[in-house]
N, C-alpha and C positions, 0 to 999 in steps of 0.2 A: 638323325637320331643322336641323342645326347645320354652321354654314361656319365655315371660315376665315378671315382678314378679307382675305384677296384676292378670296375668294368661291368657293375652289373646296373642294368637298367634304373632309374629313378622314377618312381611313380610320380606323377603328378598331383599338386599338392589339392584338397577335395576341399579346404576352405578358404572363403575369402582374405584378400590381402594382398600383401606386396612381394614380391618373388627378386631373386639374384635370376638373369635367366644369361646364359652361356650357351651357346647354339655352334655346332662343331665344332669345336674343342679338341684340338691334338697336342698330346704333351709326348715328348719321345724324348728322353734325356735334356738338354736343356734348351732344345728348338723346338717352338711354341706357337702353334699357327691360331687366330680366333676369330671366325667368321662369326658377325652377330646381325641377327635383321629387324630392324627396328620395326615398329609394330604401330598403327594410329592409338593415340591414347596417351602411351607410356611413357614415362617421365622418367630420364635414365641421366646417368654418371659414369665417366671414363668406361671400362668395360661392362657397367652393371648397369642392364636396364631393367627398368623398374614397372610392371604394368598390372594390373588385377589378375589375381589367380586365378583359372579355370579359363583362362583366354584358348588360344588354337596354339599348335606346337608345342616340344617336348620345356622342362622346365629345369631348372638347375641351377643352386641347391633353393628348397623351400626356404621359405621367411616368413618370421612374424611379423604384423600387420607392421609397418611402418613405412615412415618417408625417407628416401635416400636420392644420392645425387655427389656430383663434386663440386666443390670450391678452391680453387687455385689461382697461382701468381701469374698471370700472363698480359704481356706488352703489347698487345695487338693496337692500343692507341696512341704507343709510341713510333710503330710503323707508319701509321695513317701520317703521323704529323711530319717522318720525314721524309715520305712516298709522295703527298699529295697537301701536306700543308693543313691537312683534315679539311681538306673540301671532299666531304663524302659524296658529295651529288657531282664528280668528276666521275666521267664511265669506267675507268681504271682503276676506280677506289669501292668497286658495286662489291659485296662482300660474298656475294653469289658464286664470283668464277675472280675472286681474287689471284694474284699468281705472288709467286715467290714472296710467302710467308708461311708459317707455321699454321696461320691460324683462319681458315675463312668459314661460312655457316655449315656448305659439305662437308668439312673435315670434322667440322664439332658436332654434326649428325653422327657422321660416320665411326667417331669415338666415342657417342653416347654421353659427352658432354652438357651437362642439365644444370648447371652455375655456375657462375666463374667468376671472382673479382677479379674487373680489368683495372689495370694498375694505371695511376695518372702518376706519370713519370716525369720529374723534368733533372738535365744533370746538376752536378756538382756546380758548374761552373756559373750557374742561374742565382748561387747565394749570395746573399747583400745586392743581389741589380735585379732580376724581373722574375726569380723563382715564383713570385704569388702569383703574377699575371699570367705565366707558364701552366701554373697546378688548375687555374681555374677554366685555361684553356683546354686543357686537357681533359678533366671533369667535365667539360661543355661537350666534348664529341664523345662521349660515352652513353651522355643523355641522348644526342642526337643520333646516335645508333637504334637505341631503345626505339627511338621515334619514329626514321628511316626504316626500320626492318621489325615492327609490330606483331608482325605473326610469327619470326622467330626470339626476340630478346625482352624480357621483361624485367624493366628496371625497379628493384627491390632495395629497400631500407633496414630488413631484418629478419628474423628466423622463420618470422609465419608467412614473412612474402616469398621466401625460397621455397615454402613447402606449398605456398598457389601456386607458383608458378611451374614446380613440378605437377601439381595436378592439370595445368593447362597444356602439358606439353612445352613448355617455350625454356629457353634460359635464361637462368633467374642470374640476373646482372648487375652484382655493387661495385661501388667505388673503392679501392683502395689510393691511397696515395702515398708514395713509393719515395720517403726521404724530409729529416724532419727540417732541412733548410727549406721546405715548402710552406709552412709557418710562419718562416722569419722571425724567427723569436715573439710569436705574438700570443697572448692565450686568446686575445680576440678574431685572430686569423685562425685558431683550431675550431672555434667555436661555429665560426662561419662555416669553414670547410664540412664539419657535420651537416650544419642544416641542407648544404649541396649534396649532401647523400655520401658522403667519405663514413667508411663502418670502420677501415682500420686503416693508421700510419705506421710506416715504417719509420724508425726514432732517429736514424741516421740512414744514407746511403753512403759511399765510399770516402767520406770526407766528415772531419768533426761540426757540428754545428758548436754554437757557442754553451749549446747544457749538456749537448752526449758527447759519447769517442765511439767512433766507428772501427773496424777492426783493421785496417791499416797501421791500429797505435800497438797491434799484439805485433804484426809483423816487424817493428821499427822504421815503418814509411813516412808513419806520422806520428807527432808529441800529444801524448793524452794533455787534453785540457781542463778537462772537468774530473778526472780520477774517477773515470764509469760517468755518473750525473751529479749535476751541478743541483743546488737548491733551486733553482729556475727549473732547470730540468724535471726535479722532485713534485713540481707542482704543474706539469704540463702532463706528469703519470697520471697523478691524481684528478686533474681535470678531463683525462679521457677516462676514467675508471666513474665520475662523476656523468660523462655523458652517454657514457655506453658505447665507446669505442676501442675497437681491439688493440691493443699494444703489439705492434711489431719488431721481434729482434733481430731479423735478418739482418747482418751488416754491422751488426754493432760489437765494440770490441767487449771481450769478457767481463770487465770490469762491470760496462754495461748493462750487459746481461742478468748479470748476480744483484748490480742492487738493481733493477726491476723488479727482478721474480721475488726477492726479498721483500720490496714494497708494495709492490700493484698490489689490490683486494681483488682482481679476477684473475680468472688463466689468463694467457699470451699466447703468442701463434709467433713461430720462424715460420715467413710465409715463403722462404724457398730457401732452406738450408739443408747442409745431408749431415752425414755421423762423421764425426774429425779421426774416428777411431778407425774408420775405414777408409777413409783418407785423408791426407792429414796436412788441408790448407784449411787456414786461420778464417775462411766463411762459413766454413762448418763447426758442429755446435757439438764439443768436449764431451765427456762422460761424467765429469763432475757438474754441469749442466744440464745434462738428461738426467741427472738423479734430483735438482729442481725443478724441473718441470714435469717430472712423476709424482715428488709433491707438491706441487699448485696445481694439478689437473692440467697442464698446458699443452701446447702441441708442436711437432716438427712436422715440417712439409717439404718433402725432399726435393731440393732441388738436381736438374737434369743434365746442367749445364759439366760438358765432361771434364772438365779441369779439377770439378766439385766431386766428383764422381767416383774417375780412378787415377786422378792427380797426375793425368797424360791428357795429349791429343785425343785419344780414342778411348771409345769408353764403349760399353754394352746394357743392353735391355737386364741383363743378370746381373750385374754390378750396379743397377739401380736399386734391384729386387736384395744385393746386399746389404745395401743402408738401411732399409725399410726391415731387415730383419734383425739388426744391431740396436736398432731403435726402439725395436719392439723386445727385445732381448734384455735392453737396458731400462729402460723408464715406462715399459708396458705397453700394451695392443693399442691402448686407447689415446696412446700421445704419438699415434703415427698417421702421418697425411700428405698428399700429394702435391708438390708445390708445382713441379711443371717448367716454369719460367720462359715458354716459348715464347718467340720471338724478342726475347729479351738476351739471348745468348748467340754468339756467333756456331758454335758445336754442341750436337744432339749425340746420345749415345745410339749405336745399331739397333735396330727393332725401334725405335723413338724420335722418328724421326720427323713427328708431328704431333698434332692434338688427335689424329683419326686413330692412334697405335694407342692410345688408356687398354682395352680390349688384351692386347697381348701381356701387357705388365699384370691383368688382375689373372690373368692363365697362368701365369709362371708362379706368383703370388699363392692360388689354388695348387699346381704342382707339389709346392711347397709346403702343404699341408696348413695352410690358413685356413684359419675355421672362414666359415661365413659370416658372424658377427665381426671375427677380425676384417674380414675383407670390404663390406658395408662401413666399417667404421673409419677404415684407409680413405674409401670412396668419400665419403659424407657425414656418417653421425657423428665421429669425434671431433666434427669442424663447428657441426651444429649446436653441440653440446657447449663448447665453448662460447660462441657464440650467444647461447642465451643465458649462461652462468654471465658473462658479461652485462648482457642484459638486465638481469636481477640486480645484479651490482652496483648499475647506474642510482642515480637518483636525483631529478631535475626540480626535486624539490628544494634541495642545497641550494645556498649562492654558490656564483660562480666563481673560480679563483679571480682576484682581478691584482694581483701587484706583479709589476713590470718587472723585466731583466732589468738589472743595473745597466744606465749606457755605456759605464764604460769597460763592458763583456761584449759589447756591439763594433762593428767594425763602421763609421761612421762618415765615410768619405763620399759615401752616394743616400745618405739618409737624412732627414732634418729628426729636429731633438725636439719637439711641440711637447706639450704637457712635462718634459725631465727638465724645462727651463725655468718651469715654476717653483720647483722645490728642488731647487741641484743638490744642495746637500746634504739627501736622503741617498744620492747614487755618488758621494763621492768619498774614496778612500779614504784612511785614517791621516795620511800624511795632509792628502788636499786639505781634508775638512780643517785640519789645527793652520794649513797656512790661508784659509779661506777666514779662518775664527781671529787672524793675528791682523790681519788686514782691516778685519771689521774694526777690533780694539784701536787701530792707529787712525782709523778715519774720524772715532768719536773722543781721540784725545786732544783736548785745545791746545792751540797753539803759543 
């Protein structure tokens, strides 16, 4: 039997639609236990499952007619690659009875798990040598999940594939790709990476690329290069805003951040940051940047990892539930969202100690006195929304950008220089070019 949190019974809602449904629900101060029992049909996200109204069992709270679900940051195909190399058809890689990860099909059943961009990850150390061949690798066992396990993952490209694929029951599966040295400085490698199914890049991961500064340069680890983005940088915004893919700021140092949210013509997504206000390492995202990204409609997705959390070793389910309230405090209901980052982090907070525990964070969340709409919107719609406001914003009717980084913003010891050999003196400095121009003059002075 499922109450209300005054305690008095809920009726069941009498017309058709989509329901939040919570099924034994104990809330007693700030220990939160959430049994939920998925249902054939229903098409659900972290604690909220989602299935037609008038089904069997109690309901809680009603909803109007919509589609919901989550979308979060999670490494589960960075594990593969360093578990097994991403040979998924090794018996130890079967995603069925996976062990020691965060993340396998039970656990994303059992936390109601209904979309999720898995992140193609490759490190820092991939840049200027084989980060492309990494990212595309990576992107490969994503698809190949999709393929390998058909009746649970459906690999989607955009808003109305996430809401088949809730209607099919299955999880609706994009690509993000997690680091903009996966590029290589190319707008024909972003270009590419789209048509592989990549919906969002992260602009930087822990290290500057040659257009962004990642947030290493707030802590003094690393020397900003680009002063936030570079004019290269400015036109790799604009050509993801031109194809319709999410701009991600996780990682990126302030500077960053601000001129994005200043530039992009859509929202943006920190696809696993927390509130810096609540604690206060330099991956989390300031209060004078939650106040841009309450004006561009954009979104935080909090990440889990407890370092981010409560800036210690240890962290809890309720000091998750604090960011998420700072957030919503700060730049509104509708720019808060769940980033996750399992199996991407070495420490989970208590109560979180996987993908199957969503379920307990959206109880404590409810405790909390989160309406419905805010808690739907944590789960899924604020992700959506984003998402297709992106969408409208593309336009593939444009050209595409096509002028190169200068080479010499390129680090250039494992790269050849084709096509910059034809025209060098469009990519060289002021000094080069006048001693490039003095050289010419003495060649055509007679003897």
């Amino acid at each position: 039997m499922v109450t209300a949190p005054s305690g008095r019974k809920k009726r069941q809602p009498e017309t058709p639609g989509w329901t939040l449904r919570l099924q034994s629900t104990q809330v007693q101060g700030t220990a939160v236990r959430t049994d939920a029992q998925e249902q054939q049909g229903s098409a659900s996200l972290g604690s909220v499952a989602c299935g037609p109204a008038g089904g069997s069992g109690p309901w809680w709270p009603s909803a109007p007619q919509t589609s919901s679900g989550t979308q979060r940051h999670n490494d589960l195909p960075w594990q593969l690659l360093k578990l097994f190399n991403n040979q998924l058809q090794d018996p130890r890689a079967n995603l069925t009875s996976l062990a020691h990860t965060h993340t396998n099909i039970p656990k994303l059943k059992a936390g109601f798990v209904g979309a999720q961009f898995w992140s193609a990850y490759t490190p820092c150390d991939t840049q200027n040598k084989d980060a492309v061949k990494r990212t595309l690798e990576q992107i490969d066992v994503i698809h190949r999940m999709c393929q390998l396990y058909p009746e649970t993952f459906l690999c989607v490209t955009d808003s109305t594939g996430i809401r088949q694929a809730f209607q099919e029951g299955k999880v609706a599966s994009l690509v993000g790709v997690e680091g903009g040295h996966s590029i290589d400085s190319s707008l024909g490698v972003l270009r590419a990476l789209y048509h592989l199914g990549m919906r969002y890049l992260t602009l930087t991961h822990s290290c500057n690329t040659p257009w962004a500064d990642n947030w290493l340069v707030d802590t003094g680890e690393d020397k900003a290069r680009s002063q936030g983005l570079s004019l290269f940088g400015q036109s790799v915004v604009k050509e993801m805003n031109r194809l319709g893919v999410i701009i991600d700021l996780a990682h990126t140092s302030m500077a960053t951040m601000k001129a994005v949210l200043q530039l992009s013509k859509a929202p943006v997504v920190f696809s696993h940051s927390s509130a810096y206000s609540v604690c206060q390492h330099r991956r989390n995202v300031p209060d004078d940047v939650l106040q841009l990204v309450k004006r561009t409609g954009s979104l935080v997705m909090v990440n889990f990892y407890n370092d981010y959390v409560s800036c210690r070793a240890e962290a809890n389910l309720s000091q998750v539930a604090d960011h998420l309230d700072h957030i919503k405090k700060v730049a509104g209901a509708g720019a808060v969202g769940l980033g996750g980052d399992y199996d991407g982090v070495s420490r989970l907070p208590s109560g979180l100690k996987d993908v199957s525990k969503y379920p307990d964070l959206v109880a404590e969340l409810l405790r909390r006195q989160w309406t419905e709409a805010e808690v739907k919107g944590a789960l899924a719609n604020n992700l959506l929304r984003v998402f297709e406001a992106v969408e409208q914003a593309s336009s593939h009717t444009q050209p595409p950008g096509e002028e190169p980084i200068p080479l010499d913003q390129l680090e250039t010891s494992c790269r050849t220089s084709y096509g910059y050999s034809g025209a060098p003196s469009l990519h060289l400095q002021p000094g080069a070019l006048l001693a490039s121009l003095a050289l010419l003059v003495l060649c055509l002075c007679p003897l």
